[in-house]
DOZAVO-374617 format. One record per residue (C-alpha): residue in one letter; residue number from 1; x, y, z. Coordinates in nm, 4 decimals, padded with zeros to 6 digits. Each point is the difference from the previous one (the first is absolute). Last residue first. Example, Ala and Ser with C-alpha at 12.3 -4.5 7.8 and 13.67 -1.06 7.14 Angstrom:
# DOZAVO-374617
["S",2,[01.3670,-00.1060,00.7140]]
["A",1,[-00.1370,-00.3440,00.0660]]
***
This chain:
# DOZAVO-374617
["X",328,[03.4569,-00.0491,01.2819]]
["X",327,[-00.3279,00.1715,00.1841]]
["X",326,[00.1025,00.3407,00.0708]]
["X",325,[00.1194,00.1039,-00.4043]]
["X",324,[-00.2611,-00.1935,-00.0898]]
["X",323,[-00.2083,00.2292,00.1141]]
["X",322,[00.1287,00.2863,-00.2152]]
["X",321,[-00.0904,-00.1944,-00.3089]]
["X",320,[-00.3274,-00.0779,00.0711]]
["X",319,[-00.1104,00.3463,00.1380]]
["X",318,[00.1279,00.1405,-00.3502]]
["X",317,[-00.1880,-00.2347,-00.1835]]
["X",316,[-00.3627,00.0831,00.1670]]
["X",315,[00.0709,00.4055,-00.0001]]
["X",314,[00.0708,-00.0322,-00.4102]]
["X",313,[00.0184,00.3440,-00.0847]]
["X",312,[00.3390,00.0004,-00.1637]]
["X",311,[-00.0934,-00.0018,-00.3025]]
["X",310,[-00.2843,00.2246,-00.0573]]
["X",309,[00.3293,00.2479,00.0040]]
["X",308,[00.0539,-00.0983,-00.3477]]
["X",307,[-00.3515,00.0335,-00.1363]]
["X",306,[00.0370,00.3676,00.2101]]
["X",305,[00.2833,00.1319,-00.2107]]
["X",304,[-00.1361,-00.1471,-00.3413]]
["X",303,[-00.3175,00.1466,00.0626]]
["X",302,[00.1480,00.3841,00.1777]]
["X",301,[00.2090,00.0062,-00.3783]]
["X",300,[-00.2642,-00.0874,-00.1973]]
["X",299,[-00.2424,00.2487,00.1444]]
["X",298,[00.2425,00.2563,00.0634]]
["X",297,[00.0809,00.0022,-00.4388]]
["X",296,[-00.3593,-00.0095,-00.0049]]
["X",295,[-00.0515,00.3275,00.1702]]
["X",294,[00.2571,00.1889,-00.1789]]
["X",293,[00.3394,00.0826,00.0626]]
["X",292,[00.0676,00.3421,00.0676]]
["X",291,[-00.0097,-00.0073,00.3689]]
["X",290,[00.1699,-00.3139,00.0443]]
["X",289,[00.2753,00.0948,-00.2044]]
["X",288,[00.0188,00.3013,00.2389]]
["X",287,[00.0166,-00.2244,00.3253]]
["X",286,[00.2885,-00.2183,-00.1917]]
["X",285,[00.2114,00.3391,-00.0493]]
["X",284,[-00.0287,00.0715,00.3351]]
["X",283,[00.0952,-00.3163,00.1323]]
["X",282,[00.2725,-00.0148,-00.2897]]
["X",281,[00.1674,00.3443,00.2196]]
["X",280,[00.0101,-00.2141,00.3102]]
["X",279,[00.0873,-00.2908,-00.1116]]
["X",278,[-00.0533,-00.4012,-00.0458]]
["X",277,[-00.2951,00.0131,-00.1913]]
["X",276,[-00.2819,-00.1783,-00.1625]]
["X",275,[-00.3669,00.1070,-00.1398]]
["X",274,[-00.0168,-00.2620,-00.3215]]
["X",273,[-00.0399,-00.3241,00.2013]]
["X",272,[00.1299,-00.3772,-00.1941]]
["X",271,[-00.0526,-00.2105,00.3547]]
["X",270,[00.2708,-00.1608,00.1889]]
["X",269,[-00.0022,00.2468,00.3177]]
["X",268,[00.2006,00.2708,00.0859]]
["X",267,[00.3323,00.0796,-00.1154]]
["X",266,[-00.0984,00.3694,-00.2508]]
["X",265,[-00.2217,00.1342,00.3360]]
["X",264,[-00.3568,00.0243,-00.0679]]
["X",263,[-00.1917,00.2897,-00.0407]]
["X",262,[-00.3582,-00.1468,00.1070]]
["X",261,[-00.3422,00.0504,-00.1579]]
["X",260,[-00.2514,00.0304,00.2738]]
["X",259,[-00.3462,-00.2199,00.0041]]
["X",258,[-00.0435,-00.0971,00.3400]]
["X",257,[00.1689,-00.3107,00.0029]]
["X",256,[00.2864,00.1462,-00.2246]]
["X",255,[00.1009,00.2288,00.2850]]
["X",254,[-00.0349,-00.2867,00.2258]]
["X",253,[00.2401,-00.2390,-00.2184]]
["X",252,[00.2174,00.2671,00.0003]]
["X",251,[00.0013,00.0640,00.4314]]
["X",250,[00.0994,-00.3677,00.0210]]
["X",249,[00.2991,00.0487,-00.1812]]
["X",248,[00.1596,-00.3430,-00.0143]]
["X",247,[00.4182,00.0495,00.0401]]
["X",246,[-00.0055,00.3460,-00.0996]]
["X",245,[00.3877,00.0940,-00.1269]]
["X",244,[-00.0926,00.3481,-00.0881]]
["X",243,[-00.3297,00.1091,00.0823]]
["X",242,[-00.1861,00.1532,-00.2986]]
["X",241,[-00.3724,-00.0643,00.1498]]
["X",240,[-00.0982,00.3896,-00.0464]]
["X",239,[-00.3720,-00.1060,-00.0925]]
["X",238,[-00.1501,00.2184,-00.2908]]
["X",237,[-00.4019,00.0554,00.0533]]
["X",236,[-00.0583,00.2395,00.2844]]
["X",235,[-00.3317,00.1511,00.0907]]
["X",234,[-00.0195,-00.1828,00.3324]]
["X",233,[-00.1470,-00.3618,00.0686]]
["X",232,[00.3765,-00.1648,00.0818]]
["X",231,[-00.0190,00.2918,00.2774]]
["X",230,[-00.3646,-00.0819,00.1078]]
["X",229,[00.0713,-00.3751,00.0162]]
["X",228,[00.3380,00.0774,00.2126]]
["X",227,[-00.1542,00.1925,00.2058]]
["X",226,[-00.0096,-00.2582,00.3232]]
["X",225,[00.3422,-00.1367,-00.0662]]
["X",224,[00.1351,00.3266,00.1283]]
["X",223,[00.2765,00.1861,-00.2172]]
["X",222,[-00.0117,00.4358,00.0690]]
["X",221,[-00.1256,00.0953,-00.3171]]
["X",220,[00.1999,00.2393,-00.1997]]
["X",219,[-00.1162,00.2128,-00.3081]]
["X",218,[00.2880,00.0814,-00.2634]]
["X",217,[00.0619,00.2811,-00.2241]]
["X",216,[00.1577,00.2118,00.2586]]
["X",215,[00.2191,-00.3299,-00.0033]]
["X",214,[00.3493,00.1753,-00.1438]]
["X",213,[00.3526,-00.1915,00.1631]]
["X",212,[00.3261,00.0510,00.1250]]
["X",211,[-00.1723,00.1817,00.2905]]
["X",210,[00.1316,-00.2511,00.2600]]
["X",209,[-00.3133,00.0710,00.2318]]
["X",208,[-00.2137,-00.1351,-00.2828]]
["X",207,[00.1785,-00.3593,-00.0103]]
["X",206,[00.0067,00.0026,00.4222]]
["X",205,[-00.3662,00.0684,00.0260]]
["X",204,[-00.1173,-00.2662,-00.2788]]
["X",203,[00.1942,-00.2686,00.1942]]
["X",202,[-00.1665,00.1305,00.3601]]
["X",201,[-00.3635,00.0050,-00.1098]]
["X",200,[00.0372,-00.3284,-00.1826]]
["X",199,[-00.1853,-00.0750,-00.3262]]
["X",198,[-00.2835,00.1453,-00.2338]]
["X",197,[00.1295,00.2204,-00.2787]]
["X",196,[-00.2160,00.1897,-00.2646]]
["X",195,[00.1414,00.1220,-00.2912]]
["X",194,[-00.0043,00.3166,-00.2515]]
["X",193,[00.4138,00.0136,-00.1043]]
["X",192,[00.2500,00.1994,00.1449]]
["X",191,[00.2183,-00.3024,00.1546]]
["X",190,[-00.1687,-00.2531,-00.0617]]
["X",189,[00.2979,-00.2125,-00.0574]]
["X",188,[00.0889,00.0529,00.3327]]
["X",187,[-00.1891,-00.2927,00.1617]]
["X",186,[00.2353,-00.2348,-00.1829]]
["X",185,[-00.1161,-00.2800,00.2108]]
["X",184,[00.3698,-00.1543,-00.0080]]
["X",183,[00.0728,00.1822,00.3269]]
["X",182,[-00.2557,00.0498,00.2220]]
["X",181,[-00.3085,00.1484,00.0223]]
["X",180,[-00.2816,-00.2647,00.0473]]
["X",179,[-00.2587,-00.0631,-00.3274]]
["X",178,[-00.2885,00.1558,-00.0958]]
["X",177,[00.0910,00.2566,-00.2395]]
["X",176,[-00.2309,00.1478,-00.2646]]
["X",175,[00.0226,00.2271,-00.3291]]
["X",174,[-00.2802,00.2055,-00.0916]]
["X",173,[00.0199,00.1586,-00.4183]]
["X",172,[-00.2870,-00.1903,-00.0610]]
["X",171,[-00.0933,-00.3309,-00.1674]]
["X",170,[-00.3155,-00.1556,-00.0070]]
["X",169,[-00.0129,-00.3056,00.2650]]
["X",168,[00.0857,-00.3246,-00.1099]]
["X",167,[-00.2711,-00.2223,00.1150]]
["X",166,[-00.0595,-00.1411,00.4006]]
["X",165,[00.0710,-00.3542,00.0813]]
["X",164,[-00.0382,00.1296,00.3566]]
["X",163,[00.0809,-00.3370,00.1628]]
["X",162,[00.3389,-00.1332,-00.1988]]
["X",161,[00.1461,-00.2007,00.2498]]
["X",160,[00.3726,00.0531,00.0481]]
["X",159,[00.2883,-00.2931,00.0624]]
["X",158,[00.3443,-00.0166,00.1018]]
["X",157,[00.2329,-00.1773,-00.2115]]
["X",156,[00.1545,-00.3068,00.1065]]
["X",155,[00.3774,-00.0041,-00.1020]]
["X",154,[00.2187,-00.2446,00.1347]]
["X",153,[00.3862,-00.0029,00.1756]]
["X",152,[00.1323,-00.2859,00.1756]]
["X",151,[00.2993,00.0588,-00.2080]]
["X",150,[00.0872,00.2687,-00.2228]]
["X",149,[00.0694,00.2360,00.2821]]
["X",148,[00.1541,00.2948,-00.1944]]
["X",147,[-00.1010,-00.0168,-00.3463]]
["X",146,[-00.3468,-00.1033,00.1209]]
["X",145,[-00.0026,00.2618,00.2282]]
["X",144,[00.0700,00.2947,-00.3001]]
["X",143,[-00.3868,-00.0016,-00.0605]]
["X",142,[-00.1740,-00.1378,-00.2947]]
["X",141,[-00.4020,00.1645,-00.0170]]
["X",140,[-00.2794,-00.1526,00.1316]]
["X",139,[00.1016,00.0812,00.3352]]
["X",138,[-00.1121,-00.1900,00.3258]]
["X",137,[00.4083,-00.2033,00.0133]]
["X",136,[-00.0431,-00.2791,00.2616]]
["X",135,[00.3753,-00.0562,00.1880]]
["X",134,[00.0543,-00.3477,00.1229]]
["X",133,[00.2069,-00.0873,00.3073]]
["X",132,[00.0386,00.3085,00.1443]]
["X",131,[00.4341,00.0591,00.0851]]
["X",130,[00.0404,00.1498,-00.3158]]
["X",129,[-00.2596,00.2316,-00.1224]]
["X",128,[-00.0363,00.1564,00.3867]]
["X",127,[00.3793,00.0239,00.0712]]
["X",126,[-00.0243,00.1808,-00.3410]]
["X",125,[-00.2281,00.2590,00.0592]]
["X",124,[00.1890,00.0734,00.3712]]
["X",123,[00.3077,00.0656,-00.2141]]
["X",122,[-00.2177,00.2331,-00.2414]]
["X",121,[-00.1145,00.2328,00.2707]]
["X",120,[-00.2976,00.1790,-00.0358]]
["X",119,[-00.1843,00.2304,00.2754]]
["X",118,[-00.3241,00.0881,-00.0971]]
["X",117,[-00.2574,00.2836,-00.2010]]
["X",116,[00.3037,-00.0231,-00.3027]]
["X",115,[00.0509,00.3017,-00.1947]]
["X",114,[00.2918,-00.0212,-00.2830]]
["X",113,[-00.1627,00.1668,-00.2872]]
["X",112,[-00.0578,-00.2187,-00.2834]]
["X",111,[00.2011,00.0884,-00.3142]]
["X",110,[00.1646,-00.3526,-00.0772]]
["X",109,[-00.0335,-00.0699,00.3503]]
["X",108,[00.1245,-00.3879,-00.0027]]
["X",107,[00.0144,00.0203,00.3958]]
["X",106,[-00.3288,-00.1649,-00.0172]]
["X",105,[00.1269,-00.3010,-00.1875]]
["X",104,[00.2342,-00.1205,00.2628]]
["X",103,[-00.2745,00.1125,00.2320]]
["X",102,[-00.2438,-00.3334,-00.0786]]
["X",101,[-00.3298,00.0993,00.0262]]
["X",100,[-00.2781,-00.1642,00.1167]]
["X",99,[00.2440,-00.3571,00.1016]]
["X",98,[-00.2080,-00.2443,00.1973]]
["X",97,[00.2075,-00.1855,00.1885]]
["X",96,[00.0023,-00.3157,00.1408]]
["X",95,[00.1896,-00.2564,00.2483]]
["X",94,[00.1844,00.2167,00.2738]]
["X",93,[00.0356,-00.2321,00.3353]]
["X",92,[00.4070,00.0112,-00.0041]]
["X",91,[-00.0214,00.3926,-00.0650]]
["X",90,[-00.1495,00.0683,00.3503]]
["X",89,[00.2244,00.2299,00.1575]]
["X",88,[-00.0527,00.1760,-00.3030]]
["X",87,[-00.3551,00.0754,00.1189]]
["X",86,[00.0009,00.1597,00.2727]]
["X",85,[00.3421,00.1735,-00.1321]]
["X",84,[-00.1827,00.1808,-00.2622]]
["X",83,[00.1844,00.1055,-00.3319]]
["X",82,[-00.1616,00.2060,-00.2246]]
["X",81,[-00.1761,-00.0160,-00.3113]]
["X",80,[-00.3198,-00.1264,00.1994]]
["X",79,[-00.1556,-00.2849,-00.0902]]
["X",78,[-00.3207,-00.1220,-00.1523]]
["X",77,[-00.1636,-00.3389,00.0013]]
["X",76,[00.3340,-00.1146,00.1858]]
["X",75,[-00.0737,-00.3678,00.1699]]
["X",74,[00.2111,-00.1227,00.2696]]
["X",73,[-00.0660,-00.3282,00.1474]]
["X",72,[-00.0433,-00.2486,00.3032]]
["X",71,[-00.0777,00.2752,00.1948]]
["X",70,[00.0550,00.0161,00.4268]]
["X",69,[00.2726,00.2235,-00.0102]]
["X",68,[-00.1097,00.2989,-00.2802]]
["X",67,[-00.3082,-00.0385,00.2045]]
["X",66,[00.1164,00.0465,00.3221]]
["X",65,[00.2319,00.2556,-00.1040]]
["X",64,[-00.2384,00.1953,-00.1554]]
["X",63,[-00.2079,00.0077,00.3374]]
["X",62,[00.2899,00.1831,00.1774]]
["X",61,[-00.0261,00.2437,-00.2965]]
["X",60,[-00.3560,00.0946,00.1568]]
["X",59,[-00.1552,00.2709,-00.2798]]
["X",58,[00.3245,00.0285,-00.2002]]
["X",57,[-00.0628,-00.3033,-00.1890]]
["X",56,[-00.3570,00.0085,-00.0722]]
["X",55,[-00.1661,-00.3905,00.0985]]
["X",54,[-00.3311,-00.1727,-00.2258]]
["X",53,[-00.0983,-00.2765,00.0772]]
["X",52,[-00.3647,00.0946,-00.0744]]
["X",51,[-00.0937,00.2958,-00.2392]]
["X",50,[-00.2923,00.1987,00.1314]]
["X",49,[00.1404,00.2984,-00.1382]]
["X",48,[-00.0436,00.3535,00.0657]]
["X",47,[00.3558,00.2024,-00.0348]]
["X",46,[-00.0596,00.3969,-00.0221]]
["X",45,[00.3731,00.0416,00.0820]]
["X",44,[00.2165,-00.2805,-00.0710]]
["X",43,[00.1096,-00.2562,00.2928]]
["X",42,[00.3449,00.0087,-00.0182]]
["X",41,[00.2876,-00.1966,-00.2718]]
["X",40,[00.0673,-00.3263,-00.0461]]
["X",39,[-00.3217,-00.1332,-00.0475]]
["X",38,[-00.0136,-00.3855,00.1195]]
["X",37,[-00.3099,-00.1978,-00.1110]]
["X",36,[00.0215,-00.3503,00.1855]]
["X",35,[-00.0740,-00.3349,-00.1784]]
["X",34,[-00.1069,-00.3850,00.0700]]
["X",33,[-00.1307,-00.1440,-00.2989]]
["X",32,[00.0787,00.1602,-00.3933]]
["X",31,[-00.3391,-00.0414,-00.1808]]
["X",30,[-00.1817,00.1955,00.2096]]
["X",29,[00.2709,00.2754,-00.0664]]
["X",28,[-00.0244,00.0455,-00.3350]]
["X",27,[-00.3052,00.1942,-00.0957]]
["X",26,[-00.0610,00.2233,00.2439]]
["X",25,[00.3448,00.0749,00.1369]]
["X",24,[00.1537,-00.0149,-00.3182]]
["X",23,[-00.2556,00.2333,-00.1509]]
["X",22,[00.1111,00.2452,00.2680]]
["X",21,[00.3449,-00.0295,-00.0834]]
["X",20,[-00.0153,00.0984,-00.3727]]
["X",19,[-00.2705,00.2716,00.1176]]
["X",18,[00.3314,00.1075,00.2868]]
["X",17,[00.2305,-00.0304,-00.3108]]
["X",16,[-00.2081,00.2465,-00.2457]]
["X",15,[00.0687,00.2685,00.1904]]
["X",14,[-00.1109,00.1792,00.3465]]
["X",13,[-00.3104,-00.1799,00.1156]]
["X",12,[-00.1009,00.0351,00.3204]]
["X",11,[-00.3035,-00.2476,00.0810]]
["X",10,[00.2084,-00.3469,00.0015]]
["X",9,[00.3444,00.0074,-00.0565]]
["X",8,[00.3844,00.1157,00.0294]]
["X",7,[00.3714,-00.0599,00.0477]]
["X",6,[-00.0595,-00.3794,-00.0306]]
["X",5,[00.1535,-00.3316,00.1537]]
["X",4,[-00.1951,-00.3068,00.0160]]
["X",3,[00.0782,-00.2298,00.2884]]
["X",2,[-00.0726,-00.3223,-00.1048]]
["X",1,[-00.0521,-00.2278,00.3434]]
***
């Protein structure tokens, strides 16, 4: 039996991992045989799944044994950046991992605030890179891994279907965020300027109550997966997607989905994009350009931006490859 290892899924989504994790579980695992879901974490709040074999960690931790016994195999889908003894006691069964985000990188701060919503710690990181057998970069973009554990070590990006297909919106002076508050999501680059924000209640508390920063300009939404469509719908046109060190950036592919322009940060992606930075103060100076630039000038830009993303919306290739992964 697989047992496939995850911090989240199913009906509360909290970042782009537990819809990475999700498709996994619809797409891949008929192709994979005998398999147990095992979320190492509790039961969320406002959980309604039907999901089948399907166990919460820290709702019967008797029963965690019994399945972290009687499996053949490990799987991670998603970890956590911490160490947990269940599951180091294990480390002989670990076979894949699928690496989101690899922390080396995420402690590159260039001027990220350091805010984390979990524990990290980088020696429980790298018992995870190096005793799983094969290590499955998502990202689209190079990572410090590969530099690390050059062996047994494969990129298969994650995927996005483009369902909206909406146009570039006009431009206004509206910036949006849609992304969790953490680190390398630069959240405080809007600081004074008009924006909207939807993400955690708690993140989004703890940046305002350290008053280093002006959002009287900004309207909060409390994140739920149900308002989502009316958010992205919203009188906003720039997307704040300048996250340093993004490894896919599911929440820019969305903003371009429904017709956003995105400020990019200066490492991501292979494409030739005009709205870049890597800084607080070139943020602002970007989100100005924008402003005085001319329709066209977004047109081209948001078209060259989006032909590039159409690449990596291939749902039927990506299932492939990660199958094979199970069946070698």
């Amino acid at each position: 039996m697989k047992l496939l290892v995850t911090t989240g899924c199913g009906n509360v989504i909290q970042g782009g991992a537990d819809i990475w994790v999700n498709h996994f579980i619809n797409l891949i695992t008929p192709y994979i045989g005998d398999y147990f879901i095992f979320v190492d974490g509790r039961k969320p709040v406002g959980w309604d799944s039907d999901m089948d074999y399907i166990h919460f960690h820290y709702d019967d931790v008797e029963y965690s044994e019994i399945l972290l016994d009687q499996c053949d195999e490990i799987h991670f889908l998603h970890a956590n950046y911490h160490k947990r003894e269940h599951l180091w006691k294990h480390k002989s069964k670990w076979e894949n991992i699928f690496v989101h985000a690899y922390l080396p990188d995420m402690l590159k701060y260039g001027d990220s605030l350091k805010q984390f919503n979990t524990n990290i710690d980088t020696s429980a990181v790298d018992d995870l890179m190096k005793y799983c057998k094969k290590r499955i970069w998502i990202g689209l973009t190079d990572s410090q891994l590969f530099t690390d554990y050059p062996n047994n070590t494969i990129t298969i990006p994650n995927f996005y279907e483009f369902k909206q297909n909406k146009k570039l919106i006009k431009i206004n002076n509206n910036l949006g965020f849609t992304s969790r508050i953490e680190s390398r999501k630069n959240i405080h680059y809007l600081d004074g300027l008009p924006s909207y924000v939807l993400s955690g209640y708690y993140d989004w508390k703890n940046i305002n109550e350290a008053g280093s920063f002006d959002f009287s300009r900004t309207k909060y939404f409390k994140w739920n997966i149900d308002i989502l469509e009316s958010f992205m719908n919203l009188k906003w046109s720039i997307s704040h997607s300048c996250h340093t060190k993004e490894p896919f950036g599911y929440s820019i592919f969305q903003a371009v989905d429904y017709g956003k322009l995105p400020i990019l940060h200066s490492d991501w992606g292979e494409v030739d994009y005009k709205y870049r930075a890597e800084s607080k103060e070139e943020f602002k100076k970007i989100y100005e350009e924008i402003l005085s630039d001319n329709s066209d000038t977004h047109l081209l830009e948001f078209n060259k931006l989006k032909k590039y993303l159409k690449r990596f919306d291939n749902k039927k290739e990506w299932v492939e490859k990660i199958s094979v992964l199970f069946n070698s």
